[in-house]
N, C-alpha and C positions, 0 to 999 in steps of 0.2 A: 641833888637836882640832876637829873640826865642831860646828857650833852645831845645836843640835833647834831645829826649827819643828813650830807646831802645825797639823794637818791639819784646818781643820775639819770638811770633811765626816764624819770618822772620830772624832773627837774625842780624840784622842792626839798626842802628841808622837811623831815620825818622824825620822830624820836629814836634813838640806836634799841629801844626795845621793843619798839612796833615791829611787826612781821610784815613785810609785803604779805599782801591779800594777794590770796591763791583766785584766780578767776574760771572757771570752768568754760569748757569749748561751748557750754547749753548757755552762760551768761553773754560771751562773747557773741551767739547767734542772736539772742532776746538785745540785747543794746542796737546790734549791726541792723535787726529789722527794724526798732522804732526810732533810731537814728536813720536811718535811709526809706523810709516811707516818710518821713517829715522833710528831710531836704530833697527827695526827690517830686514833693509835693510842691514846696518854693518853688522849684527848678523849672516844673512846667505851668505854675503859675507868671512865672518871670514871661517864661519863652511864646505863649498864648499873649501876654499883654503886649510883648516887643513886637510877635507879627500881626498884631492886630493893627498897632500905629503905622509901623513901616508900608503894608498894605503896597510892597510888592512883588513882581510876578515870579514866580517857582517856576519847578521842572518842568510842570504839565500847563502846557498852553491854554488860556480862557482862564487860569485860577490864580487869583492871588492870595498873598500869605492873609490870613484871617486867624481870630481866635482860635478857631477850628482846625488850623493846617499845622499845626507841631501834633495833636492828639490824632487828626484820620491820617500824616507821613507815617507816624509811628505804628500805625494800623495798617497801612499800605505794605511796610516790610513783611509782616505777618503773610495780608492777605490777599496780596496783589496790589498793583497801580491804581485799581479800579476803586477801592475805598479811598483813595485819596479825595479827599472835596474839600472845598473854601466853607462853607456853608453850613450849618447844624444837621448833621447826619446822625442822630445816633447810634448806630448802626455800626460804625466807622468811630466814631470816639468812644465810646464805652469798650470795644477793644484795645483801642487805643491809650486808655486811661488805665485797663488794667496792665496793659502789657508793661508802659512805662512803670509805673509804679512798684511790678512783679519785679523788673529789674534793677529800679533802684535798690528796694529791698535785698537781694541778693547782693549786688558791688557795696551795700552798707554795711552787709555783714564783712565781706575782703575789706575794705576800709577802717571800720573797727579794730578786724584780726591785725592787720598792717598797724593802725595807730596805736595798739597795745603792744605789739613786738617794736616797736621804734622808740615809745614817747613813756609804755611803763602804763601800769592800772591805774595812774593820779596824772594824768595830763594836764597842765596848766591850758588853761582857755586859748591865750594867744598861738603857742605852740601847738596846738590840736588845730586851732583855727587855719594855720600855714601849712601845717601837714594834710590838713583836709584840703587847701586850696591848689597845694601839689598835686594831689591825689587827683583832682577833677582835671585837671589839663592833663594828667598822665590818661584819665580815659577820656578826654576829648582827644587824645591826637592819637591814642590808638585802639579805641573800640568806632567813635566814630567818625574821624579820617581816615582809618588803614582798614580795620574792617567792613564797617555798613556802608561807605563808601564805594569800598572794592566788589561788594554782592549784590548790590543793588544799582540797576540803570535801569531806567533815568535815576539822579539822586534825588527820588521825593524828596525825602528827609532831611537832609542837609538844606536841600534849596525851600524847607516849608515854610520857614523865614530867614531874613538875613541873615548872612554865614558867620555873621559876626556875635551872634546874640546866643549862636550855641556854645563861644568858648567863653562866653560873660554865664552862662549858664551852668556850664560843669563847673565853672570857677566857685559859683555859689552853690551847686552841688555838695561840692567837697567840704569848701569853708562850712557850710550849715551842719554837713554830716560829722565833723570834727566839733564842734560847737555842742548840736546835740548829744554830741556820746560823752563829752564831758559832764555835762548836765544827768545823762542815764548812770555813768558811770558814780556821781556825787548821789545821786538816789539811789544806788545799790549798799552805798554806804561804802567805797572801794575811791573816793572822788575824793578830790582836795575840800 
C-alpha cells in the first residue's frame, strides 16, 4: 500500500506516486477567463441589485443610484461623464457590461495565476474561497480606491451606488473567482 504525503502547496493529502500535474500558462488563462467572467457576472449582478434598493444620489446631480448606474459609472470611465444615466440607456450599459466583464475576465486570469502560485493546482474549496476573498479587497482598495478613484472626477463610479456595496462586491468577486477555479480546476482533472 502507498503511504499519502501531504502536498503543501495544495493542502491535501495526495499519493507519494502521484506527480503534481504540470498546468500550462494556456490552462491557467482558460480557468482565469471562465472563472472570472462568472464572478465578475455575480459581482455586478450583486452591485445593480444593492443600487437599485439603496436608490441613492451619486456624483452627478438629478441621478440616482438604479439598476443602471454601476453598468453606464463603468461606461462613463470609458466614455465620458456623459454616459452615465440612472435610467435604461443601452447605449451606456452594453459598454458598460462588456467593459466590466472584459476586465473581470482579465484580473480572473491574475487571480488564478496568483491562486495556483499560492494554494498549488488542488486547491481546497475553503482555502481558494479566502484566498479569492483576499484577492478582491486587494483590488477593491487598489484598482478602485487608488486608481479609478484618483483618474476619474467626479467619482461616477464609486459613487453609482453605495460605497459600501462595492467592497461586499470585490469580496464576492474574489470568493466566487476562488470557488470557481476550483470547480474548473476539478474538471480539468488537476482538482481535488
Amino acid at each position: 500500500m502507498e503511504s499519502a504525503t501531504v502536498d503543501r502547496r495544495a493542502g491535501e493529502e495526495h499519493l507519494a506516486a502521484e506527480p503534481a500535474p504540470a498546468l500550462s500558462a494556456r490552462a491557467v488563462v482558460g480557468v482565469g477567463v471562465r472563472a472570472g467572467l462568472g464572478a465578475g457576472a455575480l459581482m455586478i449582478a450583486w452591485e445593480m441589485l444593492a443600487a437599485e434598493i439603496a436608490a441613492e444620489p451619486t456624483a452627478i446631480s438629478g441621478i440616482g443610484s438604479s439598476t443602471w448606474t454601476p453598468l453606464t459609472a463603468i461606461a462613463s470611465f470609458v466614455l465620458g461623464t456623459d454616459a452615465f444615466s440612472g435610467s435604461l440607456a443601452i447605449g451606456s450599459i452594453a459598454p458598460g457590461l462588456v467593459v466590466h466583464l472584459a476586465v473581470a475576465a482579465v484580473l480572473g486570469v491574475l487571480g488564478v495565476a496568483a491562486l495556483v502560485y499560492v494554494l498549488g493546482y488542488r486547491p481546497g474549496a475553503f482555502g481558494a474561497g479566502l484566498a479569492g476573498a483576499a484577492y478582491g479587497l486587494f483590488l477593491e482598495i487598489v484598482l478602485l480606491n487608488l486608481a479609478v478613484n484618483a483618474i476619474r472626477s467626479p467619482n461616477v463610479v464609486y459613487q453609482a451606488a453605495p460605497e459600501w456595496t462595492w467592497w461586499f462586491a470585490h469580496v464576492t468577486y474574489g470568493t466566487a473567482l476562488g470557488l470557481l477555479s476550483v470547480r474548473t480546476l476539478a474538471r480539468r482533472g488537476v482538482g481535488p
